[in-house]
N, C-alpha and C positions, 0 to 999 in steps of 0.2 A: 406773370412773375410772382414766385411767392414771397409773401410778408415773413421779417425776420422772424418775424412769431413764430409760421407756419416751420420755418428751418428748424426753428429750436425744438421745435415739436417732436418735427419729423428725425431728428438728432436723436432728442430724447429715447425714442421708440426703437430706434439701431442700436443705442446702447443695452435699451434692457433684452431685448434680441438677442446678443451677445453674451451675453452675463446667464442670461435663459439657457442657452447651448450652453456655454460653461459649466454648468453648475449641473447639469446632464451626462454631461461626458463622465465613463467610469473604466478604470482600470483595465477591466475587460476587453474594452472594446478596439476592434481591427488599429486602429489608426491614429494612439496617442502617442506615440515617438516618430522624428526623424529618423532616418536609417542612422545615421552617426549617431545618433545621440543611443540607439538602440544599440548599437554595436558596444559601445561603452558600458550600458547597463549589463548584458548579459553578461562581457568579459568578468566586469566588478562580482557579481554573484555569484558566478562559478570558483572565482578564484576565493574571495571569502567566506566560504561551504567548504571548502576544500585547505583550508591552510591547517587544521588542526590532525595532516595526516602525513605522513614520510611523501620525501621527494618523490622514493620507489615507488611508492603505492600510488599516489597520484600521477606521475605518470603512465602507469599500468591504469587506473583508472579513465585519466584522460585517453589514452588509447580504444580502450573497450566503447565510451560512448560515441569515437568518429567509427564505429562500426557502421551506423545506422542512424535513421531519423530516428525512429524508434527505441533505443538504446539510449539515445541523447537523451529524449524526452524523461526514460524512465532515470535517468541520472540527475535531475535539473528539477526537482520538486521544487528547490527554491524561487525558480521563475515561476512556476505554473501560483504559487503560493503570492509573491510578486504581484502578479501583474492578477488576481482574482480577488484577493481578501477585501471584501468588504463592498465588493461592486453591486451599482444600484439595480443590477437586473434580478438577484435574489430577492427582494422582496415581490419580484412577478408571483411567485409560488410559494414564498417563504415567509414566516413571520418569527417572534418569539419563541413562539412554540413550533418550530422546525428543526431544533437543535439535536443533533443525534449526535451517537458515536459513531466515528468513522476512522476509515482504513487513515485517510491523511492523505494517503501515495495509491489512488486507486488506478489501476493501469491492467489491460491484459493476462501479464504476466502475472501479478500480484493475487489472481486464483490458483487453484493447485491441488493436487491430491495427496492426499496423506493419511492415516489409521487416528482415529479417533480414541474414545477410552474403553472403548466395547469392542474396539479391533474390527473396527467396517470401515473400509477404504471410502473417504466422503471427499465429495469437489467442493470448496469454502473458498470464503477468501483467507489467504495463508501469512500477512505481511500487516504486524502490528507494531513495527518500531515509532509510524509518526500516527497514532490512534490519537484521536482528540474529541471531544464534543464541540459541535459546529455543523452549521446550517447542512442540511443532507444535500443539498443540488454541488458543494464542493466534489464531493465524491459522483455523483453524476457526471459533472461538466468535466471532471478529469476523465473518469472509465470512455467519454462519450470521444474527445479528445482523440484519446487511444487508438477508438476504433477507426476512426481516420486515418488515422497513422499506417495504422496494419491494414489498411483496404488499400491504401495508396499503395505501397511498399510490396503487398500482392497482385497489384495491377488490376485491382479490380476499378470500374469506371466510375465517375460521379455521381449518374445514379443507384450503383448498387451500393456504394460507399452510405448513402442517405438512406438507403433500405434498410441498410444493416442497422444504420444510430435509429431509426425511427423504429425498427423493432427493437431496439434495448429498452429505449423511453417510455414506450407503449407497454412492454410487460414489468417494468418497472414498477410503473402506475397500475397496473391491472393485478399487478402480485399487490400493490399494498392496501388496495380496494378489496383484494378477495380477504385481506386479516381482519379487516375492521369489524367490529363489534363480537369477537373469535378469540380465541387464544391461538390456532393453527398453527401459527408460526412460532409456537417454542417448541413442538412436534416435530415440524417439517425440516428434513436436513436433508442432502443428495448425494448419492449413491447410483452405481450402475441399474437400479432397477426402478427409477421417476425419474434418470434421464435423457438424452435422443441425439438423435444427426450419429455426429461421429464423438461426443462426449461418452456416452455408455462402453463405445469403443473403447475405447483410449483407458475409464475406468477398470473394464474388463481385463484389458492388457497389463494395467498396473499389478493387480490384483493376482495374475496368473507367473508375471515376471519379475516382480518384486517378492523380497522376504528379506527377515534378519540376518538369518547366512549369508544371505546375498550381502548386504551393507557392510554388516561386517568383514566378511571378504575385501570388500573397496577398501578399508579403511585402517583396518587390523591387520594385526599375524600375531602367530603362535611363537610363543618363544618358551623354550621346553614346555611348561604344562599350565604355563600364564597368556593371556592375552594382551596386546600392547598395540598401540597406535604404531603403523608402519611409518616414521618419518623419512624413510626415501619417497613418499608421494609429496609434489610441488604443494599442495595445497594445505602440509602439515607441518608445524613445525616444533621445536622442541621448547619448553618454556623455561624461562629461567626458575633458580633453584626458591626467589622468594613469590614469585608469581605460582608456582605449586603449594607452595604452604599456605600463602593467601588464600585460594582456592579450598585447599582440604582444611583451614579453620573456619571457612564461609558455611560449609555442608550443613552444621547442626543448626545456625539462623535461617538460611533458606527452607530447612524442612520444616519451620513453623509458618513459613509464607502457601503450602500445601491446604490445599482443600480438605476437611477434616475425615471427607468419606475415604481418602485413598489410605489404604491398610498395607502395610509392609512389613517384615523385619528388623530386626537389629543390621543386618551384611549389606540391606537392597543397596544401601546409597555408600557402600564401601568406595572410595578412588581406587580405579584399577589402575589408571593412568591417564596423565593428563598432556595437550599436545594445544600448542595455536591451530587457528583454522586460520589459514591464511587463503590471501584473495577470492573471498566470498562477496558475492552479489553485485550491484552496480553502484546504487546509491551511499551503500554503506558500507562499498569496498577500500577497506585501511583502517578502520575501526576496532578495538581492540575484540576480540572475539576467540573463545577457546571451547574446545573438545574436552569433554570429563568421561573414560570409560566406568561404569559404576558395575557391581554385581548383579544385579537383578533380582530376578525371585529366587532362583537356585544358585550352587557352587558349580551349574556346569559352564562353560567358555562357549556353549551357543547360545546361552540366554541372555547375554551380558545385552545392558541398553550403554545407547549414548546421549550426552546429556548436553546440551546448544549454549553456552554461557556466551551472551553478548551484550555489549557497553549499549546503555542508554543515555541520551543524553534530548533536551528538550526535544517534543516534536516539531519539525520545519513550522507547521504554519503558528506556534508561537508567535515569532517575531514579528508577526504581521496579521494579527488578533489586534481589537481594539483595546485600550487600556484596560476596561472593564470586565471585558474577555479575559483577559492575561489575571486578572485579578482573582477570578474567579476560579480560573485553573491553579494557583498555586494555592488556593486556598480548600481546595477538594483534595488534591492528590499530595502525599507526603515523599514522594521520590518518583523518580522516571521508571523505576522497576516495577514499583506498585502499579502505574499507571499503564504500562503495558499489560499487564495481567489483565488489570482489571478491562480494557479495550478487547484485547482476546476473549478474554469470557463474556463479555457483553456480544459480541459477534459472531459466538460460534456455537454450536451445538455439541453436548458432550466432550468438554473438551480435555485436551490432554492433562491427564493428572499429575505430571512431573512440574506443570508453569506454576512459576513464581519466582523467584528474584533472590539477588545476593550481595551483599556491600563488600566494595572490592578495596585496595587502597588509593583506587583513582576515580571511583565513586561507583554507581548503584548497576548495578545486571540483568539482564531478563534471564530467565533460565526454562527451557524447555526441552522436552525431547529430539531426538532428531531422528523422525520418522523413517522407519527404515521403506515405505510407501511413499517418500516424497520424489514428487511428480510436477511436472509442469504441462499443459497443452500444445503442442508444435503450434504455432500459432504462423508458420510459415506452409502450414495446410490449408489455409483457409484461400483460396484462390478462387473455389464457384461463389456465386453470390449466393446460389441455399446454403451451402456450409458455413459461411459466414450468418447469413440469418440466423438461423438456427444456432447457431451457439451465442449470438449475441443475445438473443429473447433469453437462453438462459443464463446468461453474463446479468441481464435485469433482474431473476425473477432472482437469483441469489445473493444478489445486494440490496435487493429490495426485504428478503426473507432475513439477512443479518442487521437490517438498521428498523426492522419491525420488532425482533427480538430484542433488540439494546434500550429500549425506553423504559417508561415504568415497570414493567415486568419483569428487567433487572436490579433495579436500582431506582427507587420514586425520589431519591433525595438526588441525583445527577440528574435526572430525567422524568420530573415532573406529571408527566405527559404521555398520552397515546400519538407516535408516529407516526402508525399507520390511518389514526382518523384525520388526524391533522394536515395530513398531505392531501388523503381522498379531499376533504373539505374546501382546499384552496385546488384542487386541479376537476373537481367532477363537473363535468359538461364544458371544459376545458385539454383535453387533452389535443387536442389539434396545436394549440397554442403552446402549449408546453414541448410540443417534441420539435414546434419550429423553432423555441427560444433553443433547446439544447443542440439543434442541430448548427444553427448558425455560432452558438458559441464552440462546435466543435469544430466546425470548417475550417471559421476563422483561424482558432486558434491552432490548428496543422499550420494553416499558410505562416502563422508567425513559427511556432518550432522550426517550418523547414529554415525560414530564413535568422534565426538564432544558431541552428545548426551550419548554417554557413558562415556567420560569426565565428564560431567555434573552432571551425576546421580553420582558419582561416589564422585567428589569433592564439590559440593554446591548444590547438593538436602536436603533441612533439613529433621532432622526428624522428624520433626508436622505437616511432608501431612497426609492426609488422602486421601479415595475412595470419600469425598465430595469436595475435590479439584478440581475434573476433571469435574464436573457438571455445 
């Protein structure tokens, strides 16, 4: 029989047991909600991410993400942001000095081809509205995530699904290993001629079947000897009379937001005409967003550019940054527009000379071109398990090559630091360990999106989708 001692003892030892798992448990991990209780988080977050946009649009939006698991997922940053910030498996790989600029929303879709400033069709990542500095494995564990998603949804099997994330992980690591003690990576940028599988493809075709005529064509018509935004296309619309003056009083402050090298005219930045873009993208579909046709370099109507004016407003993983974090961020960046530029140019190589920003009367803008090359990867091609490899290994090596360029060698006062030594140094002679951590946080976290996505469809899918929803 044991002595009361011994109970109290053995008491004692259960609790700190208890308190030990507690205090381990993190955000991240497979198994911290009840199914109810999870059903209620997701409905709550979707619904306030989404209140600040029309009835219409939000259900056109909610529509678009019960297309897919995949389409959910890239709608729903605020979960992924949720249920990740601040979890204790980041410091497996991450310290202080881990902190990069990052995409925010890194997903599949969120690479893409587009013309750069030198007019070479480059594969990047193309989606800087939630750019933020913060630990690099966010944008890992999201990309990684992804690839789950799209192998499941391809049908591809559980272990070509783990093939694929362990080749992203692997050339991830192997890409930020090859920068170190290098500058390479403010060089290296991709193009049809450094890259393979069916990407070179795909860049190829862009490059042969994309042009300006062409876009403008989509987008434009002639109207006797003027060019004008066609508003019989769904996706334009016409703006009212003070949101165009807004806009053509904006023109002279945005053109000092310009990089000093880009040389133009007195006409370049003429408003030809100005139109909404409506129902653009997933995440940030309802968002105020407009089309600026501008002159270009000549008076002729083939050379006219279009110019992307969209509302910024904080990025998602804001609200779920530590205090210190959030402190830090409003005290580096003077506006949301500033802040995107400045993420784009830290991520990209030669980048568009038209980005930089504009104060509207409902606050700050990103302003960009709108790539008449703009391109996405069929990502519903990827069906063999090589084709998936292989574009995954370079899903790594170009997230790895945009968050090796965004450190000190942008910017020593955001970024302190070499990212690419910092990472080799906590993962060399680790990398086994690292692509198991990324992979089991990618698995898991498919098995929770699917069942989020069943929340979804379940409580706030309306019922006026249609089969033209998903188009």
């Amino acid at each position: 029989m044991k002595t009361c001692k011994q109970l109290v003892y053995l008491s004692a030892i259960a609790i700190l047991l208890l308190l030990t798992n507690l205090s381990c448990s993190s955000p991240g991990r497979p198994d911290p909600l009840k199914t109810s209780d999870r059903a209620k988080v997701v409905v709550k977050t979707i619904q306030e991410a989404n209140t600040g946009i029309s009835k219409q649009d939000r259900e056109t939006k909610y529509c678009k993400m019960a297309c897919s698991k995949f389409v959910f997922y890239r709608g729903t940053n605020q979960l992924f942001w949720k249920d990740f910030a601040g979890d204790s498996r980041l410091k497996d790989f991450g310290n202080a000095k881990t902190k990069i600029w990052l995409s925010g929303d890194m997903h599949a879709e969120n690479f893409g081809a587009y013309d750069n400033n030198r007019g070479e069709i480059v594969y990047s990542l193309d989606d800087f509205d939630d750019g933020i500095i913060a630990d690099y494995q966010y944008d890992v564990w999201r990309m990684a995530a992804s690839l789950a998603l799209v192998g499941r949804q391809n049908g591809l099997s559980a272990e070509e699904q783990n093939n694929g994330i362990d080749a992203f992980s692997e050339s991830y690591l192997d890409t930020m290993a090859s920068y170190r003690g290098n500058d390479r990576e403010l060089e290296t940028y991709f193009t049809k001629d450094n890259t393979y599988g069916k990407l070179d493809d795909f860049l190829e075709g862009v490059e042969a079947n994309e042009s300006r005529q062409k876009m403008l064509k989509k987008w434009t018509e002639l109207d006797g000897n003027q060019r004008r935004f066609n508003l019989s296309k769904v996706k334009l619309g016409k703006p009212t009379a003070s949101e165009r003056q807004d806009i053509e009083n904006a023109i002279a402050d945005y053109k000092k937001t310009l990089t000093k090298k880009f040389k133009y005219d007195n006409n370049y930045f003429r408003a030809k005409d100005i139109a909404q873009r409506l129902l653009a993208g997933t995440g940030s579909l309802g968002i105020p967003r407009y089309y600026v046709l501008i002159e270009g370099e000549t008076s002729s109507q083939d050379d006219d550019r279009i110019l992307d004016i969209k509302f910024q407003s904080s990025p998602t993983a804001y609200d779920y940054l530590s205090q210190e974090e959030r402190e830090n961020y409003d005290k580096n960046f003077n506006n949301e527009g500033q802040r995107h530029a400045l993420a784009y140019r830290a991520l990209t190589k030669h980048t568009d000379n038209h980005l930089g920003w504009m104060k509207l009367g409902d606050g700050y803008y990103s302003v960009r071109e709108r790539s008449p090359f703009k391109e996405t990867f069929d990502i519903t091609e990827l069906t063999k398990e090589k084709r998936f490899v292989k574009l995954a290994e370079q899903w790594g090596e170009v997230l790895a090559t945009a968050h090796a360029r965004a450190d000190k060698d942008f910017d020593a006062t955001l970024v302190p630091y070499s990212i690419d030594k910092q990472v080799d140094k906590l993962t060399d002679g680790r990398h086994k360990e690292f692509r198991q951590l990324v992979r089991e946080v990618a698995l898991t976290y498919a098995d929770q999106v699917e069942k989020d996505y069943g929340y979804f469809l379940e409580k706030l899918k309306p019922n006026s989708c249609s089969s033209g929803s998903c188009d």
